[in-house]
Steps between C-alpha positions, in 0.01 A plus 500: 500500500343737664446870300343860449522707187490924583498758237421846485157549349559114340194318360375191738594271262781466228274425230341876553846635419509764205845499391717269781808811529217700740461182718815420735384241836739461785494126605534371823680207576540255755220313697396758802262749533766706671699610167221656349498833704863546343408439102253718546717782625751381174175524283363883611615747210595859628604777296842498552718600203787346240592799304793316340317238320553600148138414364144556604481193784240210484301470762660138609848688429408782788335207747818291429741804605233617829558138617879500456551861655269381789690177534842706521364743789439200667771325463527114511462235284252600196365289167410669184347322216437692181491249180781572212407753279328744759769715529621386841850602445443876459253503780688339730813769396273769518342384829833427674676821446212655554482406874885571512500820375203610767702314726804725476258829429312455831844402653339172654725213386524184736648607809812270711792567235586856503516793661375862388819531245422156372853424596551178671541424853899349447781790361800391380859693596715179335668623154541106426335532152525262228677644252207413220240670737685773578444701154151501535499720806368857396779742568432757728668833370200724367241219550189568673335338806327281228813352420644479826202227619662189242830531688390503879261204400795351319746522784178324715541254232873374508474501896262255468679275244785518687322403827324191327826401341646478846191330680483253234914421501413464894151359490452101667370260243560214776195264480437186676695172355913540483649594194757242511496252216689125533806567360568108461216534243669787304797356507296175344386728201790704452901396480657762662881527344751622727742627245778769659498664116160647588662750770622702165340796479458545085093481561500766788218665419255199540599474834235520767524770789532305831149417633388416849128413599410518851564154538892634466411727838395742268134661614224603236557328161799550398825680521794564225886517563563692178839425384694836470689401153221341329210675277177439641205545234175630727202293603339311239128635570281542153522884532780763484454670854640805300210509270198342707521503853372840521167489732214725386414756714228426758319834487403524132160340406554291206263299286647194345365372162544094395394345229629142340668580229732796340227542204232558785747735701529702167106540420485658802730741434351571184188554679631714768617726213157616396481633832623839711662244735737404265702828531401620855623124689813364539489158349765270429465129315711221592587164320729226461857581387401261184235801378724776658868433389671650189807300500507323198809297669269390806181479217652219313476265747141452468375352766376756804701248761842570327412856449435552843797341638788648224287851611616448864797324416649818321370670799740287759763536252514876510473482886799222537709761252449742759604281752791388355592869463484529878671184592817536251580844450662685867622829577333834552360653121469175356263563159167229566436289166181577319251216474612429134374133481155598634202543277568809313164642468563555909845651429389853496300611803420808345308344237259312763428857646394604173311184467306613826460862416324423194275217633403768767448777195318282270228322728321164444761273249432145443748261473598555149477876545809429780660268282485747224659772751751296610635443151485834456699623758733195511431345833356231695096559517428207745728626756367867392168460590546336788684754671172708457285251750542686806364831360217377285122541587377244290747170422410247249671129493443137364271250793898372636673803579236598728350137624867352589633582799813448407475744108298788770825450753766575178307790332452624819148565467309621857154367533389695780218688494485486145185429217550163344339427195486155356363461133391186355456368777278213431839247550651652792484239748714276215699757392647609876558163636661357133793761565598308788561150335821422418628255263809364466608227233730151435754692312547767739510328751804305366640834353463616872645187671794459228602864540522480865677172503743670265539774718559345795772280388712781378464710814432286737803525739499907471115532607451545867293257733166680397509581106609098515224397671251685315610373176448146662212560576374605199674248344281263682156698422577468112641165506161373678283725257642308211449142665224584537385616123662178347323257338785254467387266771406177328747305708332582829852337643657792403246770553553716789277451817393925456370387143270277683340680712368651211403217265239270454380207273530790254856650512414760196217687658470834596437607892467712740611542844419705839891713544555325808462116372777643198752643780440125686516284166805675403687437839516940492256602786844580745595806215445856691334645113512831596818510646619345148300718312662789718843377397430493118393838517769636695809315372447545109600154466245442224695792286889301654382164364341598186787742368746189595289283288506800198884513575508090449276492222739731291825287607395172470431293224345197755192295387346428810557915512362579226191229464403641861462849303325364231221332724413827694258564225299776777721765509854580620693366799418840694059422426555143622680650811223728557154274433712266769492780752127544411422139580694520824293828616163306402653223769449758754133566445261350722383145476215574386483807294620247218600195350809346284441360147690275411574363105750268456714492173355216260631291216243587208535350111682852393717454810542601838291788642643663828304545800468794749395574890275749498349708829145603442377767738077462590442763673488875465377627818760640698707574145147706432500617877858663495338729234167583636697515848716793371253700224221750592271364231541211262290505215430171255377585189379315200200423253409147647589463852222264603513244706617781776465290747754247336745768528438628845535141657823458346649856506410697806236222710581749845260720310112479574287527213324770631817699512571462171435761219363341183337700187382332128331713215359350223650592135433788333404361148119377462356174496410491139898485419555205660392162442644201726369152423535144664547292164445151606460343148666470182330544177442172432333443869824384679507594872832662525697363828852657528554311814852341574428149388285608217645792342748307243244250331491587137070506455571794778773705320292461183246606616629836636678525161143516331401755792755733365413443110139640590643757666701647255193558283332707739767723703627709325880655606737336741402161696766386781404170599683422871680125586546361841873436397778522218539103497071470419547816255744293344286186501174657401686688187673227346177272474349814394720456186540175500088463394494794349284723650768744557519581129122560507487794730848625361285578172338733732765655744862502569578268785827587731619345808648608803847418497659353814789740495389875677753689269300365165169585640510877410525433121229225486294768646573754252466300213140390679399849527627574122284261401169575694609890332486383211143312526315801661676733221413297187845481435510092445774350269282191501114354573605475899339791723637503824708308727485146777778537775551207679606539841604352848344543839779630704728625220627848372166573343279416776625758721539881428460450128195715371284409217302803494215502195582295224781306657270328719137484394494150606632329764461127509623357835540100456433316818591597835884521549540335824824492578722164474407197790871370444639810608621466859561860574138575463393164699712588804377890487129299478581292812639786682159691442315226602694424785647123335774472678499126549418402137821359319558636165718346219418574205665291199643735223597432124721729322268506201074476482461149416287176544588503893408888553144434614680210757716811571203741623357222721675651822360815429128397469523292779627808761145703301282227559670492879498896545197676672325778362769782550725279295264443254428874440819613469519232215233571328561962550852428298291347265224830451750768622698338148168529288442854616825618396488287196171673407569823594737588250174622319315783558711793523343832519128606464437449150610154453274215485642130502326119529624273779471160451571266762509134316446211782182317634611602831479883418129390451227558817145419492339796672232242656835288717658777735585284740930454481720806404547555168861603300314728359392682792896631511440691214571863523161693544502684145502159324274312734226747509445438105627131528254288277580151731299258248415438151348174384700427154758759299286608286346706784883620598531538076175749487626728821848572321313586213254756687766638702751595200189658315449706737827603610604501142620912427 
């Protein structure tokens, strides 16, 4: 790969270095000439100014935010790579608002949204306000012009809503293929009853609104006949149009801030505290209603599925209240019920203005600074600081809510024009097209299918032509899903033709399938989708259906009743409803964009184990492209982005690489504080090989056991030695103590294990850290001094957990964690890279690892050894991009000093064969340029440890 290292005033060579925070290197990517001119423009230093950082600036810090104001004034699609620990989060704050505050100074923000006012183009004269919405319009009496702005743009706002509400009742889903399913064959599957008793009326409010599609004579894609004596609950979309449907206003330049996780949304706040910005922006954090809510009703349930749906379900309750209210009561003066049976911390309207006046008086609050205020004042923060979106300068979210269409379209969020910043970005490409799978299991499937069966027999004769139809064909969707997923074809007499298409000599197997062979196999390729989809949305029958089914399952005392319950094991009625709808919108997508797992249920010793269909998306350009499309600039951020061209070819590929922005700077500690090391033998002169097949023999886990034991003589502190997986963890530990060598370096430090569960990692952790306290103060209640932490490539601790200084003085990565062959997500994401498409994959699964697992990973060797090199890259960059997380935990701040060890014959290079690409060359920079690649036994790796401790030793 082609490249050119720039500095200002940098030595010619690294080794010349005095200390490495002077030298930062801008590092040109890609394989033409062409892209230079541009990394050299990233790499020029001016003496522009960032008055709000709150310390005196490194000199990578200042080249790091140069680059990212430059890349903003141009605009585009930029890549920033500053490694962990360099202070990238306050630079790029400090950077960002920065270029927004001179952008509003000089009165130059992106022109096309606004006019001089800022006011949008649209004004709204219609006084149709929700109710919710309309206490957070700012008064007018004795309110200046300031104040008047919120209310014009607000008025903009419902216009809007109310014009997409209407285009969307109205809008065509026709596609090719009629939507008419063979009603012999529903009438096959379900026994209709025509019993006159059902005409009673005693279950009114389950009833259905008349539907007609346009195959009714009806054009667009659908119409209702709403019955003028029955109670109609509103549209069963994810989002309370009251609370969400809101647009942001096109003329304010915003900057939007995502990160991963909540904890990494919250150290940015604290960083953007120890700044000026933090009081002179408008910023507002969002979350999920799981880290938001203060319901300790809603909080019980757990789960952030059933929160999210008893959130919105108290939500449709307070609205069908209402709408009883209207329906019932007549006359002229008739008093309008209050939404009692709503959530009450949305009762009081006045207490979500206070909620916003205080967010706007107190600046930059994390999410447990809202939480906090929320609690204080007594009402809902999640809805609270969401009603702040459309007025904030700077808006900071979790990766979904800004990645997914369908979480921007209910927040309401506007993209144009705006700053998009994307942190950690080094799994994007995964991360944007794993939000459109869909999954949906056995059980609720049959939860689904027996609900609707239910359903339909009680109200079948008062449901027009239309809702009746629909049902049937759902009916027909489910009941071909769960032929499909059963394993109970040994009589192949008996088993259904559909089941066939699917099987082989081995029935049990996993598979995968293009979306068009599972609409043919299925006998389902004549169903309109979207027109279906269109009718879910817009009849509520998912909410009709499962509130008869709650109404049943208080009444009745029937087994098959209740045993159906009991087997629904994912969630309620209403989440099996909804990850059915989410499979049937993933049947819309094209062809090729994806493919359809699926894992039939099998019979294992402990019983039967239910299978699921699963739609896995594998491809993220035009998700990425809807984004980039909208945004001014969109920023990805990270310390180790490499390979960048990886990510271009599967994010934005439209883009040349000599259009595309791309800065690196080295780390700001020096060289002597690090030392990485390819450890290819043991002590006793064993080459280590962590390879798939190898890995598990016992001379090879001893042998690492005896690695540690010499290490825990000479490293002094904390040592967190990284696994490829829980299940080897597992393996390697319990032979550990089986032969006893665990006990041996337990004489010299505590030993604790990541637990699989997220909630107990915290305390682990803080009984680690106690411990390495307690080493580096003396303060030791026995002859250990210091601590092992054994941890998992991939887990809790491997990403965004720090172990600055003594936490981490050591970090021993064992083998390279390639991900699992038998996994056939990863194989058909592989193909798809690689361009595959005609190689068959089945992959054979067991429940449990077990003498058959290596049979099981077969498949998924055979589609690497098949696979080109594109497909073998990608491979082998989940691998590295894992190990440079992994060892990146260390090495915090300036001062800190840590070994690396990298334990694997394949980490080893001899200098003398450069021939093939190395793993190692996917190192990030500030560990490569002091790699050491080769040492001849370990008592050469034994005598560097030593060296390096003396003379970091304080």
């Amino acid at each position: 790969m082609a490249g050119i290292e720039i500095s200002s005033g940098a030595p010619n060579s690294i080794r010349d270095c005095e200390p490495l925070s002077v030298y930062c290197s801008a590092v040109a990517i890609g394989r033409v000439s062409g892209c230079f001119s541009e990394k050299l423009k990233m790499a020029q230093r001016v003496d522009r100014k960032f008055p709000a950082f709150p310390y005196e600036p490194y000199t990578i810090q200042i080249d790091f935010m140069d680059a990212l104001y430059k890349s903003l004034d141009k605009g585009g699609i930029s890549i920033l790579e500053s490694p962990t620990g360099t202070g990238k989060t306050l630079s790029i704050i400090c950077s960002t608002l920065q270029w927004l505050a001179d952008q509003k100074e000089n009165r130059n923000t992106i022109p096309g949204n606004a006019d001089q006012n800022g006011l949008p183009a649209e004004q709204s004269n219609s006084d149709e306000e929700p109710d919710w919405m309309k206490n957070f319009v700012v008064h007018k009496n004795n309110q200046v012009d300031a104040h008047q702005k919120p209310k014009k743009k607000y008025e903009a706002s419902l216009i809007k809503i109310e014009r997409r509400k209407n285009g969307e009742r109205h809008k065509n889903l026709s596609s090719e293929g009629a939507e008419d399913v063979d009603l012999l064959t529903v009438n096959k599957s379900v026994n209709m009853p025509k019993n006159d008793a059902e005409e009673e009326l005693d279950d009114k409010e389950f009833i259905l609104d008349d539907y007609e599609s346009e195959d009714d004579g009806i054009t667009g894609g659908g119409k209702w006949k709403r019955k003028s004596a029955g109670v109609s609950i509103s549209s069963s979309s994810d989002e309370d149009l009251n609370h969400s449907d809101i647009d942001d206003e096109e003329g304010h330049l915003k900057v939007y801030f995502c990160s991963r996780t909540h904890s990494q949304l919250s150290q940015f706040v604290k960083e953007l505290k120890k700044t000026t910005f933090a009081s002179s922006t408008k910023v507002v954090c969002l979350g999920s209603r799981k880290n938001f809510c203060i319901n300790e009703d809603v909080l019980r349930l757990g789960s952030i599925t059933r929160i999210n749906e008893r959130c919105l379900e108290l939500q449709k309750i307070k609205k069908s209240n209402a709408s009883k209210a209207k329906n019932l009561c007549t006359g002229v003066g008739t008093m309008r019920k209050k939404a009692a049976s709503g959530c009450p911390l949305l009762r009081k309207h006045k207490l979500q203005r206070q909620f916003k006046d205080q967010l706007s008086l107190q600046g930059a609050m994390d999410i447990e600074d809202l939480v906090h205020l929320g609690y204080s004042i007594g009402t809902c923060p999640y809805y609270g600081s969401r009603s702040m979106v459309s007025t904030a300068d700077l808006v900071i979210l979790p990766y979904q809510s800004l990645l997914s269409k369908s979480s921007r379209e209910s927040l309401g969020l506007n993209l144009k024009n705006s700053v998009i910043i994307i942190d950690e970005a080094h799994n994007l490409a995964d991360s944007l097209i794993s939000m459109y799978d869909s999954k949906i299991t056995l059980s609720q499937l049959e939860d689904v299918h027996f609900h609707l069966k239910k359903y339909l027999e009680r109200f079948h004769n008062l449901l027009g032509h239309g809702n009746r139809r629909h049902i049937q064909t759902l009916l027909v969707i489910t009941q071909g899903f769960i032929r499909t997923l059963k394993e109970d074809c040994k009589d192949t007499a008996s088993c259904h033709e559909d089941v066939k298409k699917f099987s082989d000599e081995k029935l049990m197997t996993d598979s995968s399938m293009a979306i068009y062979d599972f609409l043919f196999a299925l006998n389902i390729d004549n169903i309109n989708f979207l027109k279906l989809l269109n009718y879910i949305k817009e009849s509520n029958v998912i909410h009709k259906v499962s509130g008869y089914g709650s109404k049943l399952s208080t009444q009745q005392t029937d087994s098959t009743f209740s045993n159906n319950q009991a087997a629904n094991e994912d969630g309620s009625t209403l989440s099996s409803f909804r990850k059915l709808s989410d499979m049937l919108l993933s049947l819309t997508y094209k062809n090729g964009d994806g493919r359809i797992i699926i894992s039939r249920s099998r019979t294992t010793p402990s019983g039967q184990v239910g299978g699921y269909i699963k739609y896995v998306m594998l491809t993220g350009e035009k998700i990425f492209s809807e984004i980039a499309d909208e945004a001014h600039a969109v920023i990805l951020a990270g310390g180790t982005l490499q390979p960048v061209e990886e990510t271009r070819e599967r994010l934005f590929p439209w883009l040349p690489i000599d259009q595309l922005n791309f800065f690196s700077c080295n780390h700001i500690v020096p060289r002597e504080s690090i030392l990485p090391i390819a450890v290819s033998r043991g002590p006793t002169g064993q080459l280590f090989d962590f390879s798939y097949s190898a890995r598990s023999s016992s001379v090879m886990i001893e042998e690492l056991g005896l690695l540690i034991c010499n290490l825990v003589s000479v490293i002094p502190e904390g040592i967190v030695v990284f696994f490829s997986s829980f299940d080897y963890e597992d393996q390697v530990y319990n032979m550990w103590k089986a032969s006893g060598i665990l006990e041996r370096f337990k004489r010299k430090k505590r030993v604790f294990r990541e637990p699989r569960k997220s909630s107990e990692v915290e305390q682990v952790l803080k009984e680690y850290k106690e411990a390495i306290d307690a080493s580096s103060s003396g303060n030791l209640k026995d002859s250990t001094h210091g601590a092992i932490f054994l941890a998992v490539v991939g887990g809790k601790v491997s990403e965004g957990i720090n172990f600055s200084d003594g936490m981490g003085r050591c970090i021993v990565m064992v083998g390279l964690p390639y991900p699992n062959p038998s996994d056939i997500e990863l194989m058909e994401r592989i193909k798809h890279i690689d361009g595959l498409r005609e190689l068959t994959l089945s992959v054979s699964k067991s429940s449990v690892m077990d003498e058959n697992s290596s049979k099981n990973a077969q498949a998924g060797f055979q589609v690497l050894r098949s696979c080109g090199p594109k497909g073998k890259a990608y491979y082998e960059n989940l691998c590295m991009k894992a190990v440079n997380q992994s060892i990146g935990r260390a090495i915090r701040h300036r001062g800190d000093y840590a070994a690396i060890l990298l334990v694997d014959s394949r980490y080893a290079s001899d200098p003398s064969k450069k021939s093939q690409p190395h793993p190692t060359e996917k190192l990030p920079r500030w560990i490569k340029d002091s790699f050491i690649p080769w040492t001849n036994n370990y008592g050469e790796v034994h005598r560097l440890l030593h060296q390096f401790f003396k003379l970091n030793k304080k």
